[in-house]
DRENDO-1510 file (C-alpha; in Angstrom, 1 decimal, always signed):
<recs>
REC; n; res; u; v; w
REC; 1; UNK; +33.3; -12.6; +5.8 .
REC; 2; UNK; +34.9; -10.5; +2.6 .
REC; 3; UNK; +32.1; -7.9; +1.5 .
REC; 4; UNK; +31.3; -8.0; -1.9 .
REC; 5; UNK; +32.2; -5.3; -4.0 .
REC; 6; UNK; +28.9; -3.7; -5.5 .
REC; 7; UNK; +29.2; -1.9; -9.1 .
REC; 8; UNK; +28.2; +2.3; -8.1 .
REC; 9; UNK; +25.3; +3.6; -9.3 .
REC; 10; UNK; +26.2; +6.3; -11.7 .
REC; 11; UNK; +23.5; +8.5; -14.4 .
REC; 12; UNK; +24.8; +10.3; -17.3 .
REC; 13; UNK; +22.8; +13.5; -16.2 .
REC; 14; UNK; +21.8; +14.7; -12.3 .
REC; 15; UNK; +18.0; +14.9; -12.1 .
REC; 16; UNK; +16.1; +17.5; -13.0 .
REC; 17; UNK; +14.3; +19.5; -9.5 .
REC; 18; UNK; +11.1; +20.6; -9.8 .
REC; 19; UNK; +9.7; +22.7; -6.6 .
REC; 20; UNK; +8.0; +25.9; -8.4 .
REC; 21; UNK; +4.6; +26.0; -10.0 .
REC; 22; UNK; +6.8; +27.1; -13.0 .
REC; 23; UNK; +8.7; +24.3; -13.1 .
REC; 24; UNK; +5.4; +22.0; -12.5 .
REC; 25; UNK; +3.6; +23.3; -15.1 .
REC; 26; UNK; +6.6; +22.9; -18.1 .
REC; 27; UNK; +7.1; +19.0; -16.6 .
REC; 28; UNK; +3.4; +18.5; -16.6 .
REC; 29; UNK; +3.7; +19.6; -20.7 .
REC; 30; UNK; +6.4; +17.1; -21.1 .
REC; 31; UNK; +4.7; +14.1; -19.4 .
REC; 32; UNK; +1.6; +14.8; -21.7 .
REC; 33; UNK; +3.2; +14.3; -24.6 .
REC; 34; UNK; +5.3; +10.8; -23.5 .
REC; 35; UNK; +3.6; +7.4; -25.0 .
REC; 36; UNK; +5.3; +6.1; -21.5 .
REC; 37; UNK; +6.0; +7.8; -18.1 .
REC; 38; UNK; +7.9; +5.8; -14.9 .
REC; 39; UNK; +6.6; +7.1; -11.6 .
REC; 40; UNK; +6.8; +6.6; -7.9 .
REC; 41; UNK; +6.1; +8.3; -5.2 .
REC; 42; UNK; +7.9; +9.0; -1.1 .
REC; 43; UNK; +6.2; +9.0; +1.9 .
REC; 44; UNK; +7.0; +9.9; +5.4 .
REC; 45; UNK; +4.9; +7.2; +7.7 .
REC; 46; UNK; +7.6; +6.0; +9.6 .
REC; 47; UNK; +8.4; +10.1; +10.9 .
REC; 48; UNK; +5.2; +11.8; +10.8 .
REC; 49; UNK; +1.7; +11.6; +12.8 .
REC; 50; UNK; +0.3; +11.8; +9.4 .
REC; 51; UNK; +1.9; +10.8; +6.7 .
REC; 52; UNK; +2.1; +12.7; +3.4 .
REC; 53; UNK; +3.3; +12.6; +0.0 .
REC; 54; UNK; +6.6; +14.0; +0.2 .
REC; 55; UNK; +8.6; +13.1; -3.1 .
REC; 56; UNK; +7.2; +12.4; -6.6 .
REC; 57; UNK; +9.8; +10.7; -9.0 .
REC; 58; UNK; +9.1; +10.8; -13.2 .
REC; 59; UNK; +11.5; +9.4; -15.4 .
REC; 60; UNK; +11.3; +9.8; -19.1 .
REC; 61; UNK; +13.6; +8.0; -21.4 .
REC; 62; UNK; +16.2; +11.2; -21.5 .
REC; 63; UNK; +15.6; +12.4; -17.8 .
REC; 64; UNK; +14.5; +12.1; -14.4 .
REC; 65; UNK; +12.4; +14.4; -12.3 .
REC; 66; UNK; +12.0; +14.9; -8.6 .
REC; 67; UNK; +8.7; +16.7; -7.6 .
REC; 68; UNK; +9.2; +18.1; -4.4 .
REC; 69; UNK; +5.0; +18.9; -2.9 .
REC; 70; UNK; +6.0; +19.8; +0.2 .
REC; 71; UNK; +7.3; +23.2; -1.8 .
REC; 72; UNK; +4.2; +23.7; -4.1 .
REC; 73; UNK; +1.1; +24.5; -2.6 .
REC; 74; UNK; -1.1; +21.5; -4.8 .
REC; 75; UNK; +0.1; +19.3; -7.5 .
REC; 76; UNK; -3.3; +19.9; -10.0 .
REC; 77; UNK; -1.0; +20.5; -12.9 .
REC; 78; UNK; +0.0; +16.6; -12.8 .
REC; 79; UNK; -3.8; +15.5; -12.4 .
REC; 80; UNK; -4.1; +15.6; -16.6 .
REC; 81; UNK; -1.6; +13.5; -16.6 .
REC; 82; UNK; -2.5; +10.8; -14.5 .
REC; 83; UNK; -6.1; +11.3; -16.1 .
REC; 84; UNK; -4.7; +11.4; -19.5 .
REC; 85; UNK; -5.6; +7.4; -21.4 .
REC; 86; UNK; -3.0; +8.1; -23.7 .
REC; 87; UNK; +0.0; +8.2; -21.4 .
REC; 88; UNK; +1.0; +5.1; -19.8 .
REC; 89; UNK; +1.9; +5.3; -16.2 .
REC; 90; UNK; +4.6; +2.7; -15.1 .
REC; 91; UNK; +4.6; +1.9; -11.3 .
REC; 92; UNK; +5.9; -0.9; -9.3 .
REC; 93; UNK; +3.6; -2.1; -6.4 .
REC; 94; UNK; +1.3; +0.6; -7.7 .
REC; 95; UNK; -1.6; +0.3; -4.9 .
REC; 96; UNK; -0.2; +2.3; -2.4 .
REC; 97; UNK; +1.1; +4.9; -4.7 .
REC; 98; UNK; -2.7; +5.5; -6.2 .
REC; 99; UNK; -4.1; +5.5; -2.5 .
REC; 100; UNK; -1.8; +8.2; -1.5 .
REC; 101; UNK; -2.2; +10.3; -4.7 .
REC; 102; UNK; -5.9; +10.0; -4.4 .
REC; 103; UNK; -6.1; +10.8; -0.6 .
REC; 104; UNK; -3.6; +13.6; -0.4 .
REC; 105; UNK; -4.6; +15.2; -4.1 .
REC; 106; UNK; -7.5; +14.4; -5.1 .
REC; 107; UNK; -5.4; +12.7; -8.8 .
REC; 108; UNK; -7.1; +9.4; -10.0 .
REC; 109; UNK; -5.3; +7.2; -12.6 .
REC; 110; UNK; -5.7; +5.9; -15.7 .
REC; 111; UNK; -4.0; +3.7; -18.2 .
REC; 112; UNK; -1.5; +2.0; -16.1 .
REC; 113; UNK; +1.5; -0.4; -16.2 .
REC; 114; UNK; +2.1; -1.9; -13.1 .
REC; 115; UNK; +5.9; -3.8; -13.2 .
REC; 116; UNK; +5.5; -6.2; -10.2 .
REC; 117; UNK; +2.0; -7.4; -11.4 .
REC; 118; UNK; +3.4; -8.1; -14.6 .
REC; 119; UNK; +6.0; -10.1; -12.9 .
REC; 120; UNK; +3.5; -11.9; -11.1 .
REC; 121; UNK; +1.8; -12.7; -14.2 .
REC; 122; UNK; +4.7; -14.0; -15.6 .
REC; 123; UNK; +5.2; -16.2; -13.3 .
REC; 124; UNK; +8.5; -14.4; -12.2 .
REC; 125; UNK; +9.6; -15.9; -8.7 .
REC; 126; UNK; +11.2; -12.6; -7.2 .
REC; 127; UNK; +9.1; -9.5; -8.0 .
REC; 128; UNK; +10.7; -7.1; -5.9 .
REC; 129; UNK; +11.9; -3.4; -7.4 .
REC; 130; UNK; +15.6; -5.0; -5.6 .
REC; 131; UNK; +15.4; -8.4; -7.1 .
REC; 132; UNK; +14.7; -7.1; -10.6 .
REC; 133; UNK; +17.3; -4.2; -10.5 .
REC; 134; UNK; +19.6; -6.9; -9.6 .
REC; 135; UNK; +18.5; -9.6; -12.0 .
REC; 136; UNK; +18.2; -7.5; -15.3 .
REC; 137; UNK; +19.7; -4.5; -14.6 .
REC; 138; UNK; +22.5; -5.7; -12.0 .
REC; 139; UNK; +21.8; -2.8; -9.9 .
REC; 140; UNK; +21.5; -2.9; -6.2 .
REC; 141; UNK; +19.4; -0.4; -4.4 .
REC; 142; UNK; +20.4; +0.2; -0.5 .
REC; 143; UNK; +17.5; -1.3; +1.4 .
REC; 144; UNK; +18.4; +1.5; +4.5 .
REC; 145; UNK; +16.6; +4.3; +2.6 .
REC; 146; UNK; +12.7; +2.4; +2.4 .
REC; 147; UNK; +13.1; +3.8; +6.3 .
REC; 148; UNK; +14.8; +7.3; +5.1 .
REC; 149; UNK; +12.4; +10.7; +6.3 .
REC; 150; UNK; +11.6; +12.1; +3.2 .
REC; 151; UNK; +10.0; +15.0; +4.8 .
REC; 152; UNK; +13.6; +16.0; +5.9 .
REC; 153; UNK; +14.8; +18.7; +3.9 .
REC; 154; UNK; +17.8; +19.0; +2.0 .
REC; 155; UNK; +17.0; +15.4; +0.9 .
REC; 156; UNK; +20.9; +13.7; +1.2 .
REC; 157; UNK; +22.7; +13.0; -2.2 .
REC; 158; UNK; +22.4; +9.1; -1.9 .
REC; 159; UNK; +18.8; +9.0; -0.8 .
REC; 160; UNK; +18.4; +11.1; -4.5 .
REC; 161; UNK; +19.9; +8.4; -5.9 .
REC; 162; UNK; +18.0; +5.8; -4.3 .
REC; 163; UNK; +14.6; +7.5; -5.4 .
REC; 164; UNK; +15.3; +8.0; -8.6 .
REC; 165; UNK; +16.5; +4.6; -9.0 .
REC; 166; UNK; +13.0; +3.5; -8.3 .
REC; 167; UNK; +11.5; +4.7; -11.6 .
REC; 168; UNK; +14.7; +4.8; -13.7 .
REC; 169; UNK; +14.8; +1.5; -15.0 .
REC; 170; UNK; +10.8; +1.0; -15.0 .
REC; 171; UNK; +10.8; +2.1; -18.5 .
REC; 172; UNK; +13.3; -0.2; -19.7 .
REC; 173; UNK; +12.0; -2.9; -17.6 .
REC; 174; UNK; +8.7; -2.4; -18.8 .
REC; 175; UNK; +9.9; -3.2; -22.7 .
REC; 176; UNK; +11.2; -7.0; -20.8 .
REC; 177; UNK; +7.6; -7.4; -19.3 .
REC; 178; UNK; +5.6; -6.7; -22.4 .
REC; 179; UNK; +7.7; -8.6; -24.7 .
REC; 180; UNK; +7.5; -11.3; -22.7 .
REC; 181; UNK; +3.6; -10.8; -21.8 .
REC; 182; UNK; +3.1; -11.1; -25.3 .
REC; 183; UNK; +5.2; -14.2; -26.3 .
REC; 184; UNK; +3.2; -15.9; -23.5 .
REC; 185; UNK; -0.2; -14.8; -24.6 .
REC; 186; UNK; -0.9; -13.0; -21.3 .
REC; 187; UNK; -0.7; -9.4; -22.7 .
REC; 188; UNK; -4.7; -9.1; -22.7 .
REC; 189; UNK; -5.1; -10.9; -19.3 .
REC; 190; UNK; -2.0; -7.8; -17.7 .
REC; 191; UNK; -3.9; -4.8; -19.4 .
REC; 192; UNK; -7.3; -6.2; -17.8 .
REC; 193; UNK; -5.3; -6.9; -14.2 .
REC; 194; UNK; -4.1; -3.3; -14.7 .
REC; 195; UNK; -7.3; -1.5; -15.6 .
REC; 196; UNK; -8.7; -3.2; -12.4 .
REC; 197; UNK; -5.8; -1.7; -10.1 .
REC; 198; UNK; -6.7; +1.9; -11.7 .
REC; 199; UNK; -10.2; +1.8; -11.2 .
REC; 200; UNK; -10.3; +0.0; -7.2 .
REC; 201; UNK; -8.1; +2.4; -5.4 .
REC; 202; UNK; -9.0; +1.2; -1.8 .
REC; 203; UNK; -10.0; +4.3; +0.6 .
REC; 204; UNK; -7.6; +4.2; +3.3 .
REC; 205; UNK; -8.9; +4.0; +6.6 .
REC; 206; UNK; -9.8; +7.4; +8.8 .
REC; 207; UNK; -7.5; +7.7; +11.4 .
REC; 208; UNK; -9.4; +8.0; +14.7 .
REC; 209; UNK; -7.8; +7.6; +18.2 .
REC; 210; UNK; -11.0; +5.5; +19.2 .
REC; 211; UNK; -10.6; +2.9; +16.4 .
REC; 212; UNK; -6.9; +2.4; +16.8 .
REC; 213; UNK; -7.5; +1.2; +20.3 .
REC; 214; UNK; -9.2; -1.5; +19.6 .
REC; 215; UNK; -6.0; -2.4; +17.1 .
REC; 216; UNK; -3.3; -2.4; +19.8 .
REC; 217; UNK; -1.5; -5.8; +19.6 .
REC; 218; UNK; -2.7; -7.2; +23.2 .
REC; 219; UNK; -5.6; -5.4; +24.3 .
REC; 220; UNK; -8.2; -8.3; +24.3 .
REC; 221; UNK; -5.9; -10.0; +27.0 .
REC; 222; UNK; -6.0; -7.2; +29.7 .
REC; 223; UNK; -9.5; -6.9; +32.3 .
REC; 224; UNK; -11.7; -4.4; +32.0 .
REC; 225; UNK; -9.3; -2.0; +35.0 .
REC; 226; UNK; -6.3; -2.6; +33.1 .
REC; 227; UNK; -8.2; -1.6; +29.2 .
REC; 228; UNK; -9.7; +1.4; +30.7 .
REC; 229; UNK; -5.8; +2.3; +32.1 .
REC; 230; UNK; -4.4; +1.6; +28.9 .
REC; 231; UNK; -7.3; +3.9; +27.1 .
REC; 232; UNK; -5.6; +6.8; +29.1 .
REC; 233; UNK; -2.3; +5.7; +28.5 .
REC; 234; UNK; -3.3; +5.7; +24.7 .
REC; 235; UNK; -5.4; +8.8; +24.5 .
REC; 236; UNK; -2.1; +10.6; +26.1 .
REC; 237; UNK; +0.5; +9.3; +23.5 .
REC; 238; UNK; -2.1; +10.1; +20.6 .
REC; 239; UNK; -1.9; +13.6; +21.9 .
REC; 240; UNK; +2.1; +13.4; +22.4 .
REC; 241; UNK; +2.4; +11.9; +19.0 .
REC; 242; UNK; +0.6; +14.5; +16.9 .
REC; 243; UNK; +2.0; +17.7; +19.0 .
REC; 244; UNK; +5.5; +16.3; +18.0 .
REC; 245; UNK; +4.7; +15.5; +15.0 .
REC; 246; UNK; +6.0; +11.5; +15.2 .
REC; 247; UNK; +4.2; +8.3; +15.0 .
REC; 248; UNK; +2.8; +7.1; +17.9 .
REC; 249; UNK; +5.0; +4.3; +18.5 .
REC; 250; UNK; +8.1; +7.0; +18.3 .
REC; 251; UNK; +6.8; +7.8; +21.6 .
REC; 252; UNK; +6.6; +4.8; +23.5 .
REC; 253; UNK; +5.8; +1.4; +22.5 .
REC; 254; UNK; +2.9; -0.3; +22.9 .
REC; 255; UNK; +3.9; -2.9; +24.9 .
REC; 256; UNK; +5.4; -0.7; +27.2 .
REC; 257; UNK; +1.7; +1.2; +27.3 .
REC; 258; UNK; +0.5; -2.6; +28.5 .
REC; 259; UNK; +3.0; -2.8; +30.9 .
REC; 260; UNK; +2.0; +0.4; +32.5 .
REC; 261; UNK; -1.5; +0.2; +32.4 .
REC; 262; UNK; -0.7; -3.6; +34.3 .
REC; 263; UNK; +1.5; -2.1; +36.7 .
REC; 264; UNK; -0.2; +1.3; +37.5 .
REC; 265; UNK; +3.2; +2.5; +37.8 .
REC; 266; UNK; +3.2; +5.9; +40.9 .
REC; 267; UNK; +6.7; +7.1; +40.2 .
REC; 268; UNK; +9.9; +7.1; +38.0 .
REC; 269; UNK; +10.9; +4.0; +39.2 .
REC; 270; UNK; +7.6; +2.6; +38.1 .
REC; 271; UNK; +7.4; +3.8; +35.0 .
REC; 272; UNK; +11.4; +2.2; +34.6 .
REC; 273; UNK; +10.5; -0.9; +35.6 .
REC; 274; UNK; +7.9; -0.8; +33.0 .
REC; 275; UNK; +10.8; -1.0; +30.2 .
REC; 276; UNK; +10.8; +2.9; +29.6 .
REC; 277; UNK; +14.4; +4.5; +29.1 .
REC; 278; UNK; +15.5; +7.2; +31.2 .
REC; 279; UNK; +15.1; +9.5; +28.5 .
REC; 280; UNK; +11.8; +8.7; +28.4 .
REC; 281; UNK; +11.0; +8.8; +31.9 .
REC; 282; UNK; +12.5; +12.4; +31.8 .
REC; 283; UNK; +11.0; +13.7; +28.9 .
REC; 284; UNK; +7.2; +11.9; +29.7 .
REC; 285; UNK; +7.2; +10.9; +33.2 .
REC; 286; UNK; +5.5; +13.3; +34.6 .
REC; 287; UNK; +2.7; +13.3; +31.9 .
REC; 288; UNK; +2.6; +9.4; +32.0 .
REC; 289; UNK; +2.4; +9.4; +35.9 .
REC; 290; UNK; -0.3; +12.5; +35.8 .
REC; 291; UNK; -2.5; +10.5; +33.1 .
REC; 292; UNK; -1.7; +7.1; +35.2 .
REC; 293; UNK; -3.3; +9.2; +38.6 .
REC; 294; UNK; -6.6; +10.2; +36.9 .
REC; 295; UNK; -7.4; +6.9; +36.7 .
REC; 296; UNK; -8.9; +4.6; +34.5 .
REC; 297; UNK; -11.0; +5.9; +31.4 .
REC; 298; UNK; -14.2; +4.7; +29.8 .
REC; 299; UNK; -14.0; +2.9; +27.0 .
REC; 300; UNK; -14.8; +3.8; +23.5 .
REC; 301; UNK; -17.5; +1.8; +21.4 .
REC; 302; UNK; -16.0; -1.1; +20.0 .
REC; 303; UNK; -16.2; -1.2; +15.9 .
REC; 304; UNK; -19.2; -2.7; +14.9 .
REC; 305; UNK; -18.4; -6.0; +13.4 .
REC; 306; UNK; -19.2; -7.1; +9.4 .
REC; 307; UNK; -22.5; -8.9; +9.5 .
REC; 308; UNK; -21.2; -12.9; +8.5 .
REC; 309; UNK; -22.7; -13.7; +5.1 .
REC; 310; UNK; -24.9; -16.2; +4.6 .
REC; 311; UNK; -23.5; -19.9; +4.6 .
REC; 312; UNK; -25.0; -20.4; +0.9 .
REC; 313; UNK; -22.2; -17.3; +0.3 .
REC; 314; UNK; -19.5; -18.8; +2.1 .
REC; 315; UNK; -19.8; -22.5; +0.8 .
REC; 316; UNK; -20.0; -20.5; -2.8 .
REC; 317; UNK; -16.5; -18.6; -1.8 .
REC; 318; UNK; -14.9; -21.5; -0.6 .
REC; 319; UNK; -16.2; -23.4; -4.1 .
REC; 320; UNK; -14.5; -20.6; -6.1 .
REC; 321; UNK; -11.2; -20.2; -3.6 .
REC; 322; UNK; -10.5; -23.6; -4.2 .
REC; 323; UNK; -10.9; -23.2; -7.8 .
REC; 324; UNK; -8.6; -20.1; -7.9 .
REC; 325; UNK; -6.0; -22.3; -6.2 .
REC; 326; UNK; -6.3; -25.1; -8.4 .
REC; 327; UNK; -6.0; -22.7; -11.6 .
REC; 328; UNK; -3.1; -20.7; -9.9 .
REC; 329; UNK; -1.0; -23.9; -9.7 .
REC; 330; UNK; -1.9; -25.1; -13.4 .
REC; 331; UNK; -0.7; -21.8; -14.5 .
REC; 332; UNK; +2.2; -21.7; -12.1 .
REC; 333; UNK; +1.1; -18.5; -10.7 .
REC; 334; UNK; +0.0; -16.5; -7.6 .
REC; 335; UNK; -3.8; -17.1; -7.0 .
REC; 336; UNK; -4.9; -13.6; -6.9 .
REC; 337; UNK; -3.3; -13.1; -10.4 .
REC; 338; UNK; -6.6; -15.7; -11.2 .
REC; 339; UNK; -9.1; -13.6; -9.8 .
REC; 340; UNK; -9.3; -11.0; -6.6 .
REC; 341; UNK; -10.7; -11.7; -3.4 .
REC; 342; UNK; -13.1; -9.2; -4.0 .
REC; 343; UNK; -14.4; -10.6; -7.0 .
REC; 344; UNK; -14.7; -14.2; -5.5 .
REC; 345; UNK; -16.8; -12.5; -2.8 .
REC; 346; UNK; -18.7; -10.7; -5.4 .
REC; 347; UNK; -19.7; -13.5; -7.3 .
REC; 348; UNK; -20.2; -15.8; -4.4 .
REC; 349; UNK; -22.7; -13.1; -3.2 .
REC; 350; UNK; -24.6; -12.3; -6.5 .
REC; 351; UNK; -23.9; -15.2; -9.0 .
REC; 352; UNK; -24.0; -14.6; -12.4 .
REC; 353; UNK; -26.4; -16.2; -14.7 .
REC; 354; UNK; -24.6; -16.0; -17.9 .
REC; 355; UNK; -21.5; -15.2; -19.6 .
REC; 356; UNK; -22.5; -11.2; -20.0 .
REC; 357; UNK; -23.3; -10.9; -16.7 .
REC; 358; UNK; -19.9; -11.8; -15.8 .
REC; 359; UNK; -18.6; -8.8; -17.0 .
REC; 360; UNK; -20.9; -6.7; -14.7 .
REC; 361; UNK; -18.9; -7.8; -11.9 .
REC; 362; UNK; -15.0; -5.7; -11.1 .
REC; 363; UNK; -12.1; -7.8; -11.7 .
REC; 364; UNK; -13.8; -9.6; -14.4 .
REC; 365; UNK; -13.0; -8.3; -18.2 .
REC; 366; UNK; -13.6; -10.4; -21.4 .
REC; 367; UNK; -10.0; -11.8; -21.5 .
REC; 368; UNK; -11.3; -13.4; -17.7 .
REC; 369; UNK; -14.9; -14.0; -19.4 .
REC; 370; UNK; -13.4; -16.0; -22.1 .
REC; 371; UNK; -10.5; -18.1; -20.3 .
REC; 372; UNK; -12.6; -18.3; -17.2 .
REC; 373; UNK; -16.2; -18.0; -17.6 .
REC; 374; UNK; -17.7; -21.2; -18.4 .
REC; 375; UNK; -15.7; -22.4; -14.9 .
REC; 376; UNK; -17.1; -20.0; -13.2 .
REC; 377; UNK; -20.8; -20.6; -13.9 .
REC; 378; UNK; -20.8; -24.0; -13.6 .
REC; 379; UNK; -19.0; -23.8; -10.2 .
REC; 380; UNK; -21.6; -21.4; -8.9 .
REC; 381; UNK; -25.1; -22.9; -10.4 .
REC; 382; UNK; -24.9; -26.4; -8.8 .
REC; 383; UNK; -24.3; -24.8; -5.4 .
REC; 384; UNK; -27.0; -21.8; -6.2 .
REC; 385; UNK; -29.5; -24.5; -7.6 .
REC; 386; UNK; -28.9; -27.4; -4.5 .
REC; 387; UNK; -29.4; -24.1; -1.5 .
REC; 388; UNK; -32.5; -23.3; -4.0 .
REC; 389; UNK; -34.0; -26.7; -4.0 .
REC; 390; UNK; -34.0; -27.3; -0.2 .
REC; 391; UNK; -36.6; -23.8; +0.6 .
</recs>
């Protein structure tokens, strides 16, 4: 099969490094003064134990920036910025980007422009930073660096080029959205969407040996010998992991934990026939068969489960999910671009009364009050008033 000859990716001017509080500080000056600001942000999951921020990316219509945290000791110059309601921050796929900003620094955003969403509010089929690039820009980004360390230092010249890339265009891209936004009438209905993504970062969840047990893929099929072998087996790589500094699973697998704690593998062989590689068995046999020999360990408390909500809820939520996907189809778009989960659960839980109260509840703004209010309160009074009338 020929290849196809791709056009190179070429800027007018290299980016612009910023790795000294000096340097933070005048970039910091310059973002506050932008109308618009493209950012986007690196992270190092796939290397680390724990993950960390290791690349911010700014573009401004003459220049792009690469922050570089892992050579400033905080980043509190930039909070102003991300604080600031008259600088609009463009993101794509902007939810992990604010959990990781707000977790490692503390920054909270405001006043934001998120490019996929308005894709999805558009309607767009493909809203992918590749598909766009491609579609509008014809631009295509290397898909090999979304795996690339970006805690390795010197960052390589084409993974620059692929970061940058990823706010670049957003600027540009941004002027295609809101024209269109606004041709469609949706303009109000993407700045209420947006406000909500600013101000319901999700927490991300602790990371605790204990709890991650209970995640493995495949625990709930082992006996209780075989859990309590593979508790020992995970308790050990947890250990490994964050003395080397790699994710657990750049240890060993977890399948191949199963395997051992089914086998109760007694020597290299063992542990081989297991699936391990001989590197592996080298490097970790020993410590694999010493864990193996202390046999099995007690188990940690499993998580407490959600309490189930009350079938007058759920019959409520299913009312308003089937709503959502009705309306989604009408408007020939995704269903959460209708309403969030959350929201459905929130209302489904505490139905409001009247139009105001509507707006009490997150997700919902007046653009959602208007188009989708009335709906909404006669959905949820016959099923509050039938559960009322039975008691």
């Amino acid at each position: 099969m020929q290849k196809t000859n791709r056009p190179k990716i070429s800027f007018e001017k290299p980016p612009i490094g910023v790795n000294t509080p000096e340097d933070l500080r005048e970039l910091a000056g310059q973002l506050l003064q932008a109308p618009q600001i493209a950012v986007d942000t690196e992270s190092n999951s796939l290397h680390a134990y724990q993950e960390k921020v290791c690349l911010l990316q700014f573009s401004l219509p003459d220049n792009d920036y690469l922050v570089d945290p892992l050579a400033l000791d905080n980043l509190d110059a930039l909070a102003p910025v991300f604080a600031s309601p008259t600088v609009e921050k463009i993101f794509h796929a902007a939810d992990y980007d604010l959990i990781v900003l707000q977790r490692d620094y503390g920054i909270q955003c405001r006043q934001l422009f998120d490019t996929m969403w308005g894709g999805r509010i558009l309607g767009w089929e493909h809203v992918g930073l590749g598909s766009l690039l491609e579609e509008h820009f014809k631009i295509h980004a290397d898909k090999k660096f979304q795996r690339y360390d970006w805690g390795r230092r010197p960052v390589s010249s084409k993974a620059i080029t692929y970061a940058r890339m990823d706010t670049h265009y957003l600027l540009k891209l941004r002027e295609i959205e809101l024209a269109e936004l606004k041709e469609m009438g949706r303009w109000a209905e993407a700045q209420e969407i947006f406000h909500y993504l600013a101000n319901n970062v999700q927490a991300p969840t602790p990371h605790s040996p204990e709890t991650n047990f209970w995640r493995l893929k495949g625990v709930h099929d082992l006996n209780i010998h075989e859990k309590r072998m593979l508790y020992r087996l995970h308790l050990w790589r947890e250990k490994k992991a964050k003395q080397l500094d790699r994710p657990p699973f750049k240890v060993i697998g977890r399948k191949y934990l199963i395997a051992l704690a089914q086998m109760h593998a007694c020597s290299e062989k063992g542990l081989q026939a297991a699936g391990l590689t001989e590197y592996q068995t080298r490097r970790f046999g020993p410590e694999i068969l010493r864990a193996l020999r202390q046999g099995p360990q007690e188990l940690p408390p499993y998580p407490p489960e959600e309490p189930r909500p009350p079938q007058q809820v759920i019959d409520r939520y299913q009312t308003l999910h089937d709503w959502r996907k009705e309306m989604g189809n009408r408007r020939r778009v995704a269903s959460d671009v209708i309403l969030p989960n959350a929201t459905l659960w929130d209302l489904a839980r505490r139905p409001p009364k009247t139009l105001e109260a509507l707006l009490a509840v997150p997700g919902i703004g007046p653009w959602r009050q208007e188009h989708y209010g009335p709906d909404l309160l006669s959905l949820l009074a016959p099923v509050d008033s039938f559960f009322t009338s039975r008691h």
